[in-house]
Every structure is written in structure tokens, then in C-alpha cells.
Biopython code that builds the backbone (N, CA, C, O; Angstrom):
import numpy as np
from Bio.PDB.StructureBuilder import StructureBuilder

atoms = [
    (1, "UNK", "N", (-66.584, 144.851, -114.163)),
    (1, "UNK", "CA", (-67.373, 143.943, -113.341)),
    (1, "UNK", "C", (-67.069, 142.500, -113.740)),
    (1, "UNK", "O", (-67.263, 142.037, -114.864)),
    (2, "UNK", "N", (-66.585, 141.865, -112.725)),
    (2, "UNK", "CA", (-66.591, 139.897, -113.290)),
    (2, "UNK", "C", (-67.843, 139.534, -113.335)),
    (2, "UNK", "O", (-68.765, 139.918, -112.615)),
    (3, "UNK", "N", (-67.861, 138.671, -114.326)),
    (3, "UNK", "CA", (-69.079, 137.626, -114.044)),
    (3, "UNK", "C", (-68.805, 135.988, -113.853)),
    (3, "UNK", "O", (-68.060, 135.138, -114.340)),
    (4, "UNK", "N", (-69.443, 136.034, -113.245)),
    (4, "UNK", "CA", (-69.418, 134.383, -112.907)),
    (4, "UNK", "C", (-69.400, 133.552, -114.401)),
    (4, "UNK", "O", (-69.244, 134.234, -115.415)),
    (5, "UNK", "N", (-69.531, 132.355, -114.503)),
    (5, "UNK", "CA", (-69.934, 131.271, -115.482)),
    (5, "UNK", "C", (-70.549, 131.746, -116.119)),
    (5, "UNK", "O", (-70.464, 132.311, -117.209)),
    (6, "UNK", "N", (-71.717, 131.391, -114.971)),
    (6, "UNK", "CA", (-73.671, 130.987, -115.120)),
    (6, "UNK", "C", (-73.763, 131.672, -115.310)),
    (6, "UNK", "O", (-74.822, 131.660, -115.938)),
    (7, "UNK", "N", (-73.167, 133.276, -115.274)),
    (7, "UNK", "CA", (-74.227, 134.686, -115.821)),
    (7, "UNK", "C", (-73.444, 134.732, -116.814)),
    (7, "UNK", "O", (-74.117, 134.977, -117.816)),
    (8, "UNK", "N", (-72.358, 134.622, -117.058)),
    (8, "UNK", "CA", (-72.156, 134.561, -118.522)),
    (8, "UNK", "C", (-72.963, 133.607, -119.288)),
    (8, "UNK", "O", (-73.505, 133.858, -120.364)),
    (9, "UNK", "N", (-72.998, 132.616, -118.724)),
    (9, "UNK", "CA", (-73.838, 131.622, -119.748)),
    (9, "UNK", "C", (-75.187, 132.371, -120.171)),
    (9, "UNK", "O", (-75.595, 132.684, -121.289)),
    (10, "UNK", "N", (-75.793, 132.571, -118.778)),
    (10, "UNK", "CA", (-77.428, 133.395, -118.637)),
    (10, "UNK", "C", (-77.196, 134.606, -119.532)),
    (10, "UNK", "O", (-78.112, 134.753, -120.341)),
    (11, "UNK", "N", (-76.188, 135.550, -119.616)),
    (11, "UNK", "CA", (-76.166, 136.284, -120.771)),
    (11, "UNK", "C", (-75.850, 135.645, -122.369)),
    (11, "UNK", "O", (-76.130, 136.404, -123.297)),
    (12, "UNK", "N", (-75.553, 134.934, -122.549)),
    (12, "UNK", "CA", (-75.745, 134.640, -124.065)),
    (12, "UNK", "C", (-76.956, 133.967, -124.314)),
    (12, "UNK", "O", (-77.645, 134.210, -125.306)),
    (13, "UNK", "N", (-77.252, 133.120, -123.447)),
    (13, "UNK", "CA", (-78.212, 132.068, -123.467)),
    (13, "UNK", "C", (-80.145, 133.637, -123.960)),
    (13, "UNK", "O", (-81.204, 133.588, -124.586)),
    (14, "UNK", "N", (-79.471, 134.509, -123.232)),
    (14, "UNK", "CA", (-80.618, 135.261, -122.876)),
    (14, "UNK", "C", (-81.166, 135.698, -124.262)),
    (14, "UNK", "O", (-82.374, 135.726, -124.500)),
    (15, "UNK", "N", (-80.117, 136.070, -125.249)),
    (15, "UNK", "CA", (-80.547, 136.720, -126.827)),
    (15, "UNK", "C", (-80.329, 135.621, -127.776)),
    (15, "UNK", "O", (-80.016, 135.919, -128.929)),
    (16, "UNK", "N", (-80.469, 134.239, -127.399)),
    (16, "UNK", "CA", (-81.413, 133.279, -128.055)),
    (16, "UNK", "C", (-82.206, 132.751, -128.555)),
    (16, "UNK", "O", (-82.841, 132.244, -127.631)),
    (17, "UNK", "N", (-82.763, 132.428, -129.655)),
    (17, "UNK", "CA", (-83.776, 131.607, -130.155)),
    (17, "UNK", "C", (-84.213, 130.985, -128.587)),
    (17, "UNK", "O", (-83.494, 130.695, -127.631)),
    (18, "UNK", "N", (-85.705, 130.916, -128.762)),
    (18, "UNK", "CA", (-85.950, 129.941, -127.748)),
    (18, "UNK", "C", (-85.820, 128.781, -127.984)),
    (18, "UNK", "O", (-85.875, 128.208, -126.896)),
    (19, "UNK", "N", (-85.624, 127.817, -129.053)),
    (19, "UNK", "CA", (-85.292, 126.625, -129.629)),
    (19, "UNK", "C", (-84.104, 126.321, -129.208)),
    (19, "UNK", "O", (-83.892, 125.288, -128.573)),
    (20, "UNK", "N", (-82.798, 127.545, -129.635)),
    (20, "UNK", "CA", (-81.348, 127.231, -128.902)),
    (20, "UNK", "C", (-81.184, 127.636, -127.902)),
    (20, "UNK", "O", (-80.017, 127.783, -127.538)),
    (21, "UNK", "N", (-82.236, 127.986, -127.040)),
    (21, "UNK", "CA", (-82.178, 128.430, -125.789)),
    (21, "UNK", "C", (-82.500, 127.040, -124.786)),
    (21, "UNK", "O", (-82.315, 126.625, -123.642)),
    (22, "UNK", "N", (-82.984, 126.739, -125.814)),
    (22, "UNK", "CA", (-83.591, 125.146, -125.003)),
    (22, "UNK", "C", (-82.821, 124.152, -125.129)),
    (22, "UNK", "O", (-82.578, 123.376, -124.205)),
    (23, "UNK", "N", (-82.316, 124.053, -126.366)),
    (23, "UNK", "CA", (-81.036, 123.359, -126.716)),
    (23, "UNK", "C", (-79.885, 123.398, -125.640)),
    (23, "UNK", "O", (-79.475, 122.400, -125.047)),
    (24, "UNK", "N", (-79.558, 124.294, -125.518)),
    (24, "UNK", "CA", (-78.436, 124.745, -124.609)),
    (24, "UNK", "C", (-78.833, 124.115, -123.343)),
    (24, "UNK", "O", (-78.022, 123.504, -122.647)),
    (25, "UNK", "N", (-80.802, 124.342, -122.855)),
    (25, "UNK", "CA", (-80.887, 123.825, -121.356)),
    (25, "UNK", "C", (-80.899, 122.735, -121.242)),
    (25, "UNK", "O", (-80.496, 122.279, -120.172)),
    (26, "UNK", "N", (-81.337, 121.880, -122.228)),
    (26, "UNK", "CA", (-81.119, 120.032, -122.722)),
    (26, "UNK", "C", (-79.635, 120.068, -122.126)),
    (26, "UNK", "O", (-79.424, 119.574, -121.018)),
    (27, "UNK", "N", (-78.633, 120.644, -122.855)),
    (27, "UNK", "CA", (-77.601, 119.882, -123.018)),
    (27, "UNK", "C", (-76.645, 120.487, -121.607)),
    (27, "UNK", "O", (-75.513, 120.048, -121.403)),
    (28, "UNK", "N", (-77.219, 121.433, -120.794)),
    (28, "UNK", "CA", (-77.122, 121.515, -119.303)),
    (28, "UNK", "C", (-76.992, 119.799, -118.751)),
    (28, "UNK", "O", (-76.150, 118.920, -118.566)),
    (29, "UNK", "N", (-78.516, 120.069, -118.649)),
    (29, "UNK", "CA", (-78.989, 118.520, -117.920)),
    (29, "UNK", "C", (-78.257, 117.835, -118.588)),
    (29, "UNK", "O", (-77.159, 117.793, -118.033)),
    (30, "UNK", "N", (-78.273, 117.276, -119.478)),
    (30, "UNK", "CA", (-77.160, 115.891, -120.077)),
    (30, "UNK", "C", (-75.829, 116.399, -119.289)),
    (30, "UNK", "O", (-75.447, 115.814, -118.276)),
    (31, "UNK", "N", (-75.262, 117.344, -119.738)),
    (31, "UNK", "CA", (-73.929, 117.213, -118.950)),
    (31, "UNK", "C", (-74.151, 116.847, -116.990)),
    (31, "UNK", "O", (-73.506, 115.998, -116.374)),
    (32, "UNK", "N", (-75.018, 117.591, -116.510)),
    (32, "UNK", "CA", (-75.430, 117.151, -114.652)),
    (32, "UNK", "C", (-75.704, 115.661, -115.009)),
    (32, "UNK", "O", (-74.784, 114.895, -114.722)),
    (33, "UNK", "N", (-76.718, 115.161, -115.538)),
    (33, "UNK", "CA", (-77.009, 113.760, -115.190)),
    (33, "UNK", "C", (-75.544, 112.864, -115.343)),
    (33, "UNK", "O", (-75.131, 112.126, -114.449)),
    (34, "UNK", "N", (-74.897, 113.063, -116.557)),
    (34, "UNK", "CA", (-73.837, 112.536, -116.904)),
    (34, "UNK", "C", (-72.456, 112.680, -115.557)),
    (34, "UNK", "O", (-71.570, 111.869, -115.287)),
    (35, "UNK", "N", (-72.782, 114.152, -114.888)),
    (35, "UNK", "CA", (-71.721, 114.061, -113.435)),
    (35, "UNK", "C", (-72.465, 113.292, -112.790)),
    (35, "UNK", "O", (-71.709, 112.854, -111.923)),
    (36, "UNK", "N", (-73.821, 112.663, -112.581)),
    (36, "UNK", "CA", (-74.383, 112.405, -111.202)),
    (36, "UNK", "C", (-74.176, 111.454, -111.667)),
    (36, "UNK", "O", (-73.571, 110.883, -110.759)),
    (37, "UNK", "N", (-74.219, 110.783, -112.463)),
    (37, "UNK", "CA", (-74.324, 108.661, -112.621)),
    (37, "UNK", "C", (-72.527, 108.474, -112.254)),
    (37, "UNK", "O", (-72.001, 107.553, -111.629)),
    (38, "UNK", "N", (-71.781, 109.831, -112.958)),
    (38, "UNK", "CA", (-69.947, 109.109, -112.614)),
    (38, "UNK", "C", (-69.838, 109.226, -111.373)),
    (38, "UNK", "O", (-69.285, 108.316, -110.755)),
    (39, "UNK", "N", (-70.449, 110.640, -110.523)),
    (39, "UNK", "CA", (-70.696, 110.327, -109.222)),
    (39, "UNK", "C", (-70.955, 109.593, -108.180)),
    (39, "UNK", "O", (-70.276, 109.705, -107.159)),
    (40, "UNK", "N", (-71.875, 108.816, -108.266)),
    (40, "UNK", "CA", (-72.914, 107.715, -107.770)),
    (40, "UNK", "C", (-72.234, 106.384, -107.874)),
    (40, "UNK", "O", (-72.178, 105.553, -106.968)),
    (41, "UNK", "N", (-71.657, 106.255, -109.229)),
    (41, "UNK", "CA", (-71.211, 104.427, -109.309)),
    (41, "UNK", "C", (-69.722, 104.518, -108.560)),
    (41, "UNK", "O", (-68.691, 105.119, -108.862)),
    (42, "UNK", "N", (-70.032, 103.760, -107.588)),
    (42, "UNK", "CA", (-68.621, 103.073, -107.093)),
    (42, "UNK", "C", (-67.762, 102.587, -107.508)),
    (42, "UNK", "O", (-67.755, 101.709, -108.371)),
    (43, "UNK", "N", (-66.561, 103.241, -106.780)),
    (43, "UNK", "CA", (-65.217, 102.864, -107.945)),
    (43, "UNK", "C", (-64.685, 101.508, -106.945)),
    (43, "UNK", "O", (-63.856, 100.899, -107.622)),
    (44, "UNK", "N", (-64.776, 101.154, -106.245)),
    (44, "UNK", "CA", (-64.640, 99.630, -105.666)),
    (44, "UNK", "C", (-64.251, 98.354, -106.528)),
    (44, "UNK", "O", (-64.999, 97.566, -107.108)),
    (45, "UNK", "N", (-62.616, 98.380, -106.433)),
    (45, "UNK", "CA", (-62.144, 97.704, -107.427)),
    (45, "UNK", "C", (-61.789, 96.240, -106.402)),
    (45, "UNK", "O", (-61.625, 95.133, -106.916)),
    (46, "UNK", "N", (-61.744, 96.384, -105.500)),
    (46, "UNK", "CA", (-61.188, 95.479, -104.792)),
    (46, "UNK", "C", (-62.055, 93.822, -105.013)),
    (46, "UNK", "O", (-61.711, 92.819, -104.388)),
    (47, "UNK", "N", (-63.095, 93.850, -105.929)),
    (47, "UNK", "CA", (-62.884, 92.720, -106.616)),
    (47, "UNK", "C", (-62.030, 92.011, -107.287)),
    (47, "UNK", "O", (-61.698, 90.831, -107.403)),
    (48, "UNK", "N", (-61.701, 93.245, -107.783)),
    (48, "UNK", "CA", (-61.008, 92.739, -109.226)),
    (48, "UNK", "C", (-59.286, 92.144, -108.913)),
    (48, "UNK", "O", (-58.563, 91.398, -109.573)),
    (49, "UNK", "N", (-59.064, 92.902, -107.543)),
    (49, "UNK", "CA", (-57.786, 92.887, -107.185)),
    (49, "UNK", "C", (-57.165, 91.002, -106.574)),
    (49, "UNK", "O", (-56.046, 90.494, -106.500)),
    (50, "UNK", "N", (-58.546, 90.496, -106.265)),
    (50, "UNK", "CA", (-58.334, 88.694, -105.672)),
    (50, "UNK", "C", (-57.670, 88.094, -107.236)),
    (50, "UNK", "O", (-56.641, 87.419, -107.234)),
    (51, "UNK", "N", (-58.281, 88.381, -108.317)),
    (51, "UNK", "CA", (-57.993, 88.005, -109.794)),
    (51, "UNK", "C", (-56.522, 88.647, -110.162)),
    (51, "UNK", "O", (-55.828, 88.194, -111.074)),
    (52, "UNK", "N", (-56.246, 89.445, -109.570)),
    (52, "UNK", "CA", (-54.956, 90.229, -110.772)),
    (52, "UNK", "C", (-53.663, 89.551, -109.587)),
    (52, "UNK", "O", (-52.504, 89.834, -109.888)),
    (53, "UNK", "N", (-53.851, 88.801, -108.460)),
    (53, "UNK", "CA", (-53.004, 88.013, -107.881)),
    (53, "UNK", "C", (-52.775, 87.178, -108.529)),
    (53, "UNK", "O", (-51.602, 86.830, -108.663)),
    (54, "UNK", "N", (-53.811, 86.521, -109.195)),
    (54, "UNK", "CA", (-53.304, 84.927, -109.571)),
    (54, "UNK", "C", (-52.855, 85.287, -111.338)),
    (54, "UNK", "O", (-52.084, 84.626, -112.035)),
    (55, "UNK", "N", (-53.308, 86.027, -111.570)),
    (55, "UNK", "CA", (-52.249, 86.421, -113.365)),
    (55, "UNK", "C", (-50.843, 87.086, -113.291)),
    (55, "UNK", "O", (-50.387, 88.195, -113.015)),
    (56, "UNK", "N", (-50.230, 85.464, -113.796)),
    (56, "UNK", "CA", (-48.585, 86.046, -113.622)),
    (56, "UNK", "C", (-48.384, 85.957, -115.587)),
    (56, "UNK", "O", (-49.028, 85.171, -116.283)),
    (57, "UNK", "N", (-47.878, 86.451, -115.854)),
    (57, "UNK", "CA", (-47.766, 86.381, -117.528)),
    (57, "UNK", "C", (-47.674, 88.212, -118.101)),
    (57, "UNK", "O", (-47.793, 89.286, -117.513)),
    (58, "UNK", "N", (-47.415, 87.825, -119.464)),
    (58, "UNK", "CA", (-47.475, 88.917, -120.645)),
    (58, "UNK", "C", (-49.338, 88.573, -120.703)),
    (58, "UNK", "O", (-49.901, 87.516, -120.418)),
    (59, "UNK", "N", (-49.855, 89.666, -121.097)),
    (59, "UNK", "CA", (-51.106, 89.535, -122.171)),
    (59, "UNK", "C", (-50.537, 90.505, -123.248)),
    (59, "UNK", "O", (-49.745, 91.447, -123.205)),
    (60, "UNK", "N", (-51.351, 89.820, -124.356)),
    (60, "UNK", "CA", (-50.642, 89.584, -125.480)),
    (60, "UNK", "C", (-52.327, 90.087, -126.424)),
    (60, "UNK", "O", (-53.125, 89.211, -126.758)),
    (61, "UNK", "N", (-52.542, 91.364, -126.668)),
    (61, "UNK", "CA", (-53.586, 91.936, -126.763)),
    (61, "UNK", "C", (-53.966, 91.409, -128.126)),
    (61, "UNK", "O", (-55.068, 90.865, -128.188)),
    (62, "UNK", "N", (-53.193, 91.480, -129.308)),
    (62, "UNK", "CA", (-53.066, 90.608, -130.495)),
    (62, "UNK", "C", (-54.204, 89.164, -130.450)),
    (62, "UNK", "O", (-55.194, 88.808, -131.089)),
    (63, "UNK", "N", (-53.341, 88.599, -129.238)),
    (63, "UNK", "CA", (-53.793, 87.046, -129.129)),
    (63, "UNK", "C", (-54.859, 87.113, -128.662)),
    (63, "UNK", "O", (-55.624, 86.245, -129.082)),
    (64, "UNK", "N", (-55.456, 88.111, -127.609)),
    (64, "UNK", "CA", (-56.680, 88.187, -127.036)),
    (64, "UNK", "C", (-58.187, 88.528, -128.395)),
    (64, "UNK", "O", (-59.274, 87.952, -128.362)),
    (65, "UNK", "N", (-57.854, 89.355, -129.207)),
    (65, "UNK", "CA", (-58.627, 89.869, -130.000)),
    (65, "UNK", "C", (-58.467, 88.345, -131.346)),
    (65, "UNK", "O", (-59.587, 87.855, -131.199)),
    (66, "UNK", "N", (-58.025, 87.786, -132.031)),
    (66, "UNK", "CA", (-57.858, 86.708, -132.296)),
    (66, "UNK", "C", (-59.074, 85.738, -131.554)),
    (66, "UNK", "O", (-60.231, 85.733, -131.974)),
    (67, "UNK", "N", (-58.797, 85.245, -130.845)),
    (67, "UNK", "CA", (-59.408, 84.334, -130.385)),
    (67, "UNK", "C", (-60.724, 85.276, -129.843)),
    (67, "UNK", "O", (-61.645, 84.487, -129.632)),
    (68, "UNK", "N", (-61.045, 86.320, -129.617)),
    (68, "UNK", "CA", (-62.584, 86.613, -129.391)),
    (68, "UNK", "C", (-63.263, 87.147, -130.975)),
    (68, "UNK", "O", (-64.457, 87.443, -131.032)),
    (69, "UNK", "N", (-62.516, 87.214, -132.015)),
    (69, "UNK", "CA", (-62.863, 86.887, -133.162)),
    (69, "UNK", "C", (-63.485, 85.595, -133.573)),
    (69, "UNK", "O", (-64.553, 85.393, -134.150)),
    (70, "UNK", "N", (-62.556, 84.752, -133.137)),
    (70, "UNK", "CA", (-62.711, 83.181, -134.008)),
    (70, "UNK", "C", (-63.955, 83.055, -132.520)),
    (70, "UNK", "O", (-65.036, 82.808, -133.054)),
    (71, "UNK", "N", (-64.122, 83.118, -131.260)),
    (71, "UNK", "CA", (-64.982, 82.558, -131.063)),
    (71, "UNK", "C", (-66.651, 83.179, -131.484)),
    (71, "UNK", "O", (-67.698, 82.566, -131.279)),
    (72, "UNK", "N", (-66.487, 84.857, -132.258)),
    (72, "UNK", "CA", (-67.699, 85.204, -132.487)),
    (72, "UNK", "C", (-67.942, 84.282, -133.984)),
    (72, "UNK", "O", (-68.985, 83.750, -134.365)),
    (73, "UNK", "N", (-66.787, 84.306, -134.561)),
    (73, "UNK", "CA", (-67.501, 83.348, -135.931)),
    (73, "UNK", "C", (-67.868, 82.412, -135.273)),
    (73, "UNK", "O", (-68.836, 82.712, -134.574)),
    (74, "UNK", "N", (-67.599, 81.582, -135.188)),
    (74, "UNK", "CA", (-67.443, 79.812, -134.703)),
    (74, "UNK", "C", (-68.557, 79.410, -133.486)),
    (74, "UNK", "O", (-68.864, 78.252, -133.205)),
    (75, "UNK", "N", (-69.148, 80.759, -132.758)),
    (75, "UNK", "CA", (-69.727, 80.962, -131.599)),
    (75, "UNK", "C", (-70.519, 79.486, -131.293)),
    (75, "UNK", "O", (-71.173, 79.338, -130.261)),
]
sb = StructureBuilder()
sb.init_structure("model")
sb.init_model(0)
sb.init_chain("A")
sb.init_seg("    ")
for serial, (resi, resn, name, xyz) in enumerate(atoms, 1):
    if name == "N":
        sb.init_residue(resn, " ", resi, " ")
    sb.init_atom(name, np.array(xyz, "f"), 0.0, 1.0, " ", f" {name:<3s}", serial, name[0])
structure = sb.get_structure()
């Protein structure tokens, strides 16, 4: 007989502590909420795309981290 996932899950889950039984249903929900928010936020980059016209150059990741150093000391 196959079983699905969920009844596999529902069978282990079933001869559980109810503590790690609950554990397990916590960390259900965390994983759904965690699909529904990547779900939900818009990937709408086409802001970003008016800006990446006007940068012609190397970035120079070194130089970037440098200077957001010296400006957190120096802030």
C-alpha cells in the first residue's frame, strides 16, 4: 500500500509524546507561514531596474565593506 506524505507523517507523528507531537505541529505551521509570507511578497523588481541603467563600473565589494565600516565608526 503507498502512503502519501501526510499519512506518513500522521503515522509517526501518531506514537508520539504529545509534547513532540506538538513540536512537530509548531514546526508544521512555521514551515506554511514561512511559504505564505515568500508567497505573498512581490517579486517586482522593476524598481530597481531605472538604477542598474545608470551604474556603469566594477563594484569592488572590498571597497564597499571598507567604507561602511569607517562610516559605522566615524558615524
Amino acid at each position: 500500500m503507498y502512503m502519501t506524505i501526510a499519512e506518513r507523517i500522521f503515522a509517526e507523528v501518531r506514537s508520539l509524546p504529545e509534547d513532540q507531537a506538538r513540536a512537530v505541529l509548531n514546526f508544521a505551521r512555521f514551515l506554511q507561514s514561512r511559504h505564505d509570507a515568500r508567497s505573498s511578497t512581490p517579486q517586482d523588481m522593476s524598481v530597481f531596474d531605472q538604477f542598474g541603467a545608470m551604474y556603469e563600473g566594477d563594484f569592488d565589494r572590498d571597497e564597499a565593506a571598507a567604507r561602511s565600516s569607517y562610516q559605522c565608526a566615524h558615524g
